[in-house]
C-alpha positions as CSV (number, residue, x, y, z in Angstrom):
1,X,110.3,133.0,71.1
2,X,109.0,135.1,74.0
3,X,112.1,137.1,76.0
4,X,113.7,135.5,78.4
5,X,112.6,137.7,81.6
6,X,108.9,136.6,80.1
7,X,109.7,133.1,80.7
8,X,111.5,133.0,84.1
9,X,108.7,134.7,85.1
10,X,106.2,132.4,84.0
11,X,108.0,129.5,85.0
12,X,108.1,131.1,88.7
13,X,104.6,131.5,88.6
14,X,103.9,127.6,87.3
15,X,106.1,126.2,89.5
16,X,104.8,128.4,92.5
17,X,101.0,126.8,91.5
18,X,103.0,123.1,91.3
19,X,104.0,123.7,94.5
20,X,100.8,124.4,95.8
21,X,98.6,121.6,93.9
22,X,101.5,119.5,95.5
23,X,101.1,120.3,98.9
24,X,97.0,120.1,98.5
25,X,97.6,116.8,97.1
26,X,99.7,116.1,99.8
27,X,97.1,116.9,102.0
28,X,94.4,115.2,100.7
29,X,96.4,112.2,100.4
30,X,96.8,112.4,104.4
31,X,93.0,112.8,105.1
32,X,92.7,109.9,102.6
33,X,94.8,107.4,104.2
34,X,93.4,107.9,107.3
35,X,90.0,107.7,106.1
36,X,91.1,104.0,104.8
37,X,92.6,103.5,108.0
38,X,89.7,103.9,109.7
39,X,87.6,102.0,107.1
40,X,89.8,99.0,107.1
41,X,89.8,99.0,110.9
42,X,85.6,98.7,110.6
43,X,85.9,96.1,108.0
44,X,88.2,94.0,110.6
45,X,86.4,94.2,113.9
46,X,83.2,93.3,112.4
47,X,84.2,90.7,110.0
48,X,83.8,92.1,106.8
49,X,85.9,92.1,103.4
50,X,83.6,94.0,101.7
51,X,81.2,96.5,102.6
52,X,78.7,99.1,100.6
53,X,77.4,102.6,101.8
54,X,76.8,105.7,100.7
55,X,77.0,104.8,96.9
56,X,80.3,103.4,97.1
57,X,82.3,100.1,98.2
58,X,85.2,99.2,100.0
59,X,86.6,95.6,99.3
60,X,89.7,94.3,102.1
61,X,91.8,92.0,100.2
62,X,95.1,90.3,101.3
63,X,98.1,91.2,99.9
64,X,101.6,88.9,100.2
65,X,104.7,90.8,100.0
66,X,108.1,89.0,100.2
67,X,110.8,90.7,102.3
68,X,114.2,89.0,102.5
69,X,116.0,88.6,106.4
70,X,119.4,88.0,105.4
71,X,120.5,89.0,101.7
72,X,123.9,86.9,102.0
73,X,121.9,83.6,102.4
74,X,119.5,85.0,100.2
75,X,122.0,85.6,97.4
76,X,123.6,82.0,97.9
77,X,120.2,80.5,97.0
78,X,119.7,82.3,94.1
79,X,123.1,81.6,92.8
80,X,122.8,77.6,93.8
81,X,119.5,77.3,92.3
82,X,120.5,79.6,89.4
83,X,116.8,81.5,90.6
84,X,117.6,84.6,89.1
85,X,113.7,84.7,88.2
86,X,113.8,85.9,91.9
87,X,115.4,89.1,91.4
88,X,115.1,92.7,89.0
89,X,116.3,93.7,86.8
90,X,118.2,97.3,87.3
91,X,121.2,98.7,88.5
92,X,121.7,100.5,91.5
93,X,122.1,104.0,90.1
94,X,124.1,106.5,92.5
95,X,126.2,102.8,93.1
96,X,127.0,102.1,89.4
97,X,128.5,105.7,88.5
98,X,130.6,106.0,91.5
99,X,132.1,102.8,90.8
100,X,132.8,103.5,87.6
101,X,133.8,106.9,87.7
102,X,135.5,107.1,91.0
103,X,136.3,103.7,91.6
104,X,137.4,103.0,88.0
105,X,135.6,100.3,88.2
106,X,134.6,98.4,84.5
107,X,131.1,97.2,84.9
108,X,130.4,94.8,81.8
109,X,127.2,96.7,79.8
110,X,126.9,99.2,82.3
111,X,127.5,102.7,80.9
112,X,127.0,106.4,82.4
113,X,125.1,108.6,80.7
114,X,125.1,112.3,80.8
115,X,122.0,114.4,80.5
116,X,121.4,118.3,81.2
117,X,118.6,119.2,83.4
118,X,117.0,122.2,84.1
119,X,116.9,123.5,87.9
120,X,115.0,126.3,88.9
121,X,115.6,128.3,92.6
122,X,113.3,131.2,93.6
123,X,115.0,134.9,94.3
């Protein structure tokens, strides 16, 4: 095992290049969007949903995303109709352990888990 000064050190100097790759990415990401932006704005005022240049081809498809209004009616419909196909399946995290460990709250299945992970600050 290398000694343990070796090893901070080389974790700095990873996590230094993460950062860095991270904000690039980041960048790029920005440039990219607003590329496709532009692109999907072309595709629209002509009357396209698809379109080739340069080598490549950009395809505009339609997407349908379901967004619910008001959750109370919402949950009353899923209940009635026993349409629990409607929603997923996970458990609100940061909600789950506080009401079990500050609430005292007994959640039936629901357990909290304890796990060590490693932080790293810089100076």
């Amino acid at each position: 095992m290398s000694d343990i000064n070796e090893l901070m050190v080389r974790a700095r100097k990873l996590r230094d290049e993460k950062d860095e790759l991270n904000q690039g990415l980041k960048d790029l990401n920005k440039a990219l969007k607003e590329i496709d932006s532009d692109i999907r704005h072309y595709l629209e005022n002509n009357g396209l949903d698809k379109l080739s240049a340069a080598g490549s081809t950009a395809i505009l498809t339609k997407k349908k995303v379901a967004s619910v209004g008001d959750w109370d009616a919402f949950f009353s419909y899923v209940a009635d109709h026993q349409a629990w196909h409607l929603l997923q399946r996970r458990v609100s995290n940061n909600a789950a352990v506080e009401s079990i460990e500050t609430l005292g709250d007994e959640i039936p299945s629901v357990t909290v888990e304890e796990f060590s992970d490693l932080g790293f600050r810089r100076g």
